[in-house]
C-alpha positions as CSV (number, residue, x, y, z in Angstrom):
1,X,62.7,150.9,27.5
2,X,66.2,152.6,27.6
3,X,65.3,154.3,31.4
4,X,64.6,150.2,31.9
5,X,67.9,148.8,30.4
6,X,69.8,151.2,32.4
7,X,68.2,150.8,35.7
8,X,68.5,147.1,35.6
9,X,72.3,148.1,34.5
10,X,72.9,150.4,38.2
11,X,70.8,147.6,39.7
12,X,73.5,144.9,39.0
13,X,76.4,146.7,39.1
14,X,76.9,147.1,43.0
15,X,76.4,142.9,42.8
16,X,79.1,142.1,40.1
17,X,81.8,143.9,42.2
18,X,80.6,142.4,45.3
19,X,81.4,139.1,43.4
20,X,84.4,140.0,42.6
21,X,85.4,141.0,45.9
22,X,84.5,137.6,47.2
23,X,87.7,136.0,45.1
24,X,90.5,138.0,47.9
25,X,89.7,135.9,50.3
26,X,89.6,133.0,48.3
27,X,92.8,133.6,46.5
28,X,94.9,134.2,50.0
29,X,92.8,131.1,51.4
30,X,94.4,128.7,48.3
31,X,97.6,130.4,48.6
32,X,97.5,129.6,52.6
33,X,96.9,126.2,52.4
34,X,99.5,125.9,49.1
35,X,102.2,126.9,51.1
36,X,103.0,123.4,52.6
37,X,103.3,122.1,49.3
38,X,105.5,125.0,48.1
39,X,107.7,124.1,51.2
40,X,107.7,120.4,50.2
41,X,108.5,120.6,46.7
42,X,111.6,123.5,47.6
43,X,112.9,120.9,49.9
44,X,112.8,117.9,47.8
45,X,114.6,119.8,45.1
46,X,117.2,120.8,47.4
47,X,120.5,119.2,48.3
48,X,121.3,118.3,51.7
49,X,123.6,121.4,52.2
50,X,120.8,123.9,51.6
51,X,118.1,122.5,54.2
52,X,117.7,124.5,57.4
53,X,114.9,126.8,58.9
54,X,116.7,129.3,57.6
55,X,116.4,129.1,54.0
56,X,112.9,127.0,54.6
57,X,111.3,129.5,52.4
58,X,114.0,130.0,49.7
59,X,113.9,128.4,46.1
60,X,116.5,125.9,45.7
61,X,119.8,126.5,43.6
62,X,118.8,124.3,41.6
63,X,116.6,121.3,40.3
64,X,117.6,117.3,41.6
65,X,115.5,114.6,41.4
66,X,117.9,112.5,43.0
67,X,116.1,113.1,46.1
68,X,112.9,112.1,44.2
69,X,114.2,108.4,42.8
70,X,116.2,107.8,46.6
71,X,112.4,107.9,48.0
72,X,110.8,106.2,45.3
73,X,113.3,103.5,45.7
74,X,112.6,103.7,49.6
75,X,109.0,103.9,49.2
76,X,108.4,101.7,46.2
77,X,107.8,98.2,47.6
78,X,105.5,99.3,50.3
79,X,103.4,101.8,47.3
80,X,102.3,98.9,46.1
81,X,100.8,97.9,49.7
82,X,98.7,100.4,49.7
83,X,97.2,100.2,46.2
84,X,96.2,96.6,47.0
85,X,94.9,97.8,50.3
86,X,93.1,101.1,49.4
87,X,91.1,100.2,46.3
88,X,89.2,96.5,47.8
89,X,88.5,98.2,50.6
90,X,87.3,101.8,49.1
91,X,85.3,99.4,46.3
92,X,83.7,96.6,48.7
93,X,82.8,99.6,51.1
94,X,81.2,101.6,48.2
95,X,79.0,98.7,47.5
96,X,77.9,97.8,50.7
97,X,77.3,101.2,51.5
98,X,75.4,101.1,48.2
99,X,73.0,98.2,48.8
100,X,72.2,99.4,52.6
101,X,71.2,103.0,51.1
102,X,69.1,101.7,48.6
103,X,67.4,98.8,51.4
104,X,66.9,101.9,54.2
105,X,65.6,104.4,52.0
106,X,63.6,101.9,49.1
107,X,62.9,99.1,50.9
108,X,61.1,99.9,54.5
109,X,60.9,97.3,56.7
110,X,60.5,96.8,60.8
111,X,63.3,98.2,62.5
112,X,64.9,100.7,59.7
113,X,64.6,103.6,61.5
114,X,66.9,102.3,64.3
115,X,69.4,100.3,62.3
116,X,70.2,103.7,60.5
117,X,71.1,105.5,63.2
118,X,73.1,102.8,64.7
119,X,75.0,102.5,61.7
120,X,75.7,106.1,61.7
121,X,76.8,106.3,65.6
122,X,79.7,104.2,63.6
123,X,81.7,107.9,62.2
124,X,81.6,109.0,65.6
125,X,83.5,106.2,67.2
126,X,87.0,107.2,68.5
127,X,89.9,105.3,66.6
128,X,92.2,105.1,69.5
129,X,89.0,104.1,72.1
130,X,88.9,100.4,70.4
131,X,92.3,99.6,69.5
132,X,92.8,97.1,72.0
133,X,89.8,95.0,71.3
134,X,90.1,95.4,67.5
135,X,94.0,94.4,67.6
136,X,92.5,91.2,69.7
137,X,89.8,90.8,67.7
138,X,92.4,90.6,64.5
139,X,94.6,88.0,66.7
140,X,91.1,86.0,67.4
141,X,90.3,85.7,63.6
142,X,94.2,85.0,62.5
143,X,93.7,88.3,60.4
144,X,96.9,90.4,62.2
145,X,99.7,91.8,60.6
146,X,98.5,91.3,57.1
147,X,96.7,93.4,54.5
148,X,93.5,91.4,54.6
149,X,92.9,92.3,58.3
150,X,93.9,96.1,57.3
151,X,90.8,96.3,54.2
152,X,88.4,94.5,56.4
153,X,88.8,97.4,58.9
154,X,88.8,100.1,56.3
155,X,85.8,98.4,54.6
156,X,83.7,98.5,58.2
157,X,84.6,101.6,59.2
158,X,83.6,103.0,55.6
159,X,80.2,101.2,56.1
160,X,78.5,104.3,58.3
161,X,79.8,107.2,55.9
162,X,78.7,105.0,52.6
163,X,75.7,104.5,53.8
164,X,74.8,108.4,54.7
165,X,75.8,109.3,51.1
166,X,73.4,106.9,49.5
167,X,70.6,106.9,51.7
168,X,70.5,110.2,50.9
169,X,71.3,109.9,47.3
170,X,68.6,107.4,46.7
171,X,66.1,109.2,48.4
172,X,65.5,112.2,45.9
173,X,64.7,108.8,43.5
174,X,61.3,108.4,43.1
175,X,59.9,105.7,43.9
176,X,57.7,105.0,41.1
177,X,60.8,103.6,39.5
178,X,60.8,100.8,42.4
179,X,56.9,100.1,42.8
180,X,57.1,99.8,38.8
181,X,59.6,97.1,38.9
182,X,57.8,95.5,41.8
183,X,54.9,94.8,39.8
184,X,57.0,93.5,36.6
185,X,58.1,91.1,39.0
186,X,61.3,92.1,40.1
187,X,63.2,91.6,42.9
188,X,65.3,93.7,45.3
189,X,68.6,92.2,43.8
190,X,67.1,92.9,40.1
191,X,65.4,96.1,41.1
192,X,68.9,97.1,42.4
193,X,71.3,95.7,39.6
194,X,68.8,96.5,36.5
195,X,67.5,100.2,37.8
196,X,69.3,101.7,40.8
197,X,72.8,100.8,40.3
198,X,73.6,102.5,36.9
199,X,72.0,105.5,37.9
200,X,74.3,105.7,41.4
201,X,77.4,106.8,39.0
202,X,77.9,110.6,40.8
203,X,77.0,108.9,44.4
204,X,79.9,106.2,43.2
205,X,82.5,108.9,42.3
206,X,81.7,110.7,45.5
207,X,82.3,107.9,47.8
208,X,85.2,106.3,45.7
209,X,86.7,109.3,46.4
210,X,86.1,109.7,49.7
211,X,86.8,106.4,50.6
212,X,89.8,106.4,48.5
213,X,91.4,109.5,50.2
214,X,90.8,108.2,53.8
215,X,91.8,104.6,53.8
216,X,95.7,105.9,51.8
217,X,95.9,108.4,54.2
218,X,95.5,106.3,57.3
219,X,98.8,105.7,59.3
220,X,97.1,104.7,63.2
221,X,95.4,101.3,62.0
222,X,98.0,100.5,59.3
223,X,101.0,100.9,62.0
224,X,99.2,98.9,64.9
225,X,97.8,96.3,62.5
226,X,100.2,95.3,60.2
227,X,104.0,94.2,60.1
228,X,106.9,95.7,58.6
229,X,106.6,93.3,55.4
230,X,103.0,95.0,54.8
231,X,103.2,98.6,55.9
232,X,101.5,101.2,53.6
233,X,103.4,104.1,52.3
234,X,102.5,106.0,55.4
235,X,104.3,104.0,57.6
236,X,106.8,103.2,55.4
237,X,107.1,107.3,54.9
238,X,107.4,107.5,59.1
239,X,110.0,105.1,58.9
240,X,112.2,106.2,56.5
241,X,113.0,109.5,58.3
242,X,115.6,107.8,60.9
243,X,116.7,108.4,64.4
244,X,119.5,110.9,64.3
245,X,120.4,112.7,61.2
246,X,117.4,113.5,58.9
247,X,117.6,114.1,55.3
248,X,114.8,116.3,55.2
249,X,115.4,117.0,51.6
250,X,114.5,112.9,50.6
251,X,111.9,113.2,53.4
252,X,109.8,115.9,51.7
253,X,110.2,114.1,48.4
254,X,108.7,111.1,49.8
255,X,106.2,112.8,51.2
256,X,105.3,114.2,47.7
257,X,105.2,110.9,46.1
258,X,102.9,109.4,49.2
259,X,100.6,112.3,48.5
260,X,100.8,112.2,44.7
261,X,97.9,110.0,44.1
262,X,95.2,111.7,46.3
263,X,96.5,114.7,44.2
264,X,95.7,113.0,40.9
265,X,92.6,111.5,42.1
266,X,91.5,114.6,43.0
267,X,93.0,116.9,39.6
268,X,91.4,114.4,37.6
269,X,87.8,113.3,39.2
270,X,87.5,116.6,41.2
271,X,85.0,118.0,38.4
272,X,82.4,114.7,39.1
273,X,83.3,115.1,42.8
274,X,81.2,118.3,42.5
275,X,78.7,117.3,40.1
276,X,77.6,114.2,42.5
277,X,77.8,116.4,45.5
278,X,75.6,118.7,43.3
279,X,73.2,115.9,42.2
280,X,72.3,115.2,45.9
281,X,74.5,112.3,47.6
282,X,75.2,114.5,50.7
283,X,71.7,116.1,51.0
284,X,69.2,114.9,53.7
């Protein structure tokens, strides 16, 4: 038993420090890709004196939030553009996507197996190849230089990568679940509201996420599609950084307040991020 125990011991050994070997990389991987951040908050601390390529790297003499509350104040109005932007259009996305997973991969009928595909060719359409017709398209339907026009966009574009994560999500279901409420009489809509909705909670968090992240982060559609009045905090962000001189200082605070709420999105939800990336949604 004891030449056993120890074997099993040598056996595992050589593995464990292999493990721990793995975290090097890792660690200069998370520093590499921290950096940016590090330069961004030294800047936004820094007064205007102290910014040059010289001293890009250098802690700052001291802490100022001035720089912080002259972007907020910049930035503040069109914030709130982008929260009434980004959350219909991640949330009516997330739906649809919802209710077309659950019709292609529950609900078979003539035609699935070339709709899906279709819908997917959707991702790999250029944003810059239909700018033209879309920006006509928003003129056509009196849906230009607003907000509305902006979600509608964000909510069709969202429709291919929604529907990938719960096609696949609802397809480790089984479909017991549906032929069982088929024969108690219920209908798609009920089968979908009563049994496969409030099991789609991690596919939900995934593509809220998801969703969330791309539409805030978007600056091509929100510049050519909407008017100064209704920019997001992206454009708004482009903007503020002038023609000549350049406080780079209140530029790289702004920048940390237009990224802080992907960055608490992300701190917060990151943990059921994983677990419904775990439980299946991106699988096929």
């Amino acid at each position: 038993m004891t030449t056993t125990t120890s074997s099993l011991k040598i056996r595992f050994r050589p593995r464990l420090k292999w493990k721990y070997l793995l975290y090097i990389p890792l660690v200069f991987l998370a520093i590499f890709y921290l950096l940016p951040m590090y330069v961004m908050l030294a800047t936004g601390f820094k007064g205007f004196e102290e910014v040059s390529l010289q001293t890009m790297w250098n802690l700052p003499s001291g802490i100022r939030f001035d720089n912080f509350a002259e972007a907020l104040d910049k930035l503040s109005p069109y914030l709130l553009n982008s929260l009434n932007m980004v959350i219909p259009a991640a949330v009516i996305s997330s739906f649809v996507g919802s209710i077309n997973g659950y019709v292609l991969s529950k609900w078979k009928f003539p035609g699935a197996d070339i709709i899906f595909p279709l819908l997917l060719f959707g991702m790999f359409i250029p944003y810059q190849s239909i700018l033209i017709p879309l920006v006509e398209f928003m003129k056509t339907i009196h849906m230009y230089g607003g907000l509305s026009g902006l979600v509608l966009v964000h909510v069709i574009y969202g429709i291919p990568i929604t529907t990938l994560t719960f096609r696949n999500y609802y397809a480790a279901i089984p479909t017991g679940l549906v032929e069982a409420a088929r024969i108690d009489g219920a209908n798609l809509l009920k089968t979908y509201w009563y049994i496969i909705l409030p099991i789609s909670i991690p596919a939900f968090v995934v593509v809220l996420i998801w969703q969330f992240t791309s539409a805030w982060n978007d600056f091509l559609f929100a510049v050519v599609l909407t008017g100064s009045q209704n920019w997001p905090i992206t454009v708004a962000l482009n903007n503020m950084a002038g023609s000549q001189i350049i406080a780079w200082n209140v530029q790289m605070a702004g920048s940390f307040i237009t990224a802080l709420p992907t960055l608490f999105i992300y701190i917060v939800l990151g943990q059921y991020f994983l677990r419904g990336l775990m439980a299946g949604s991106l699988k096929g």
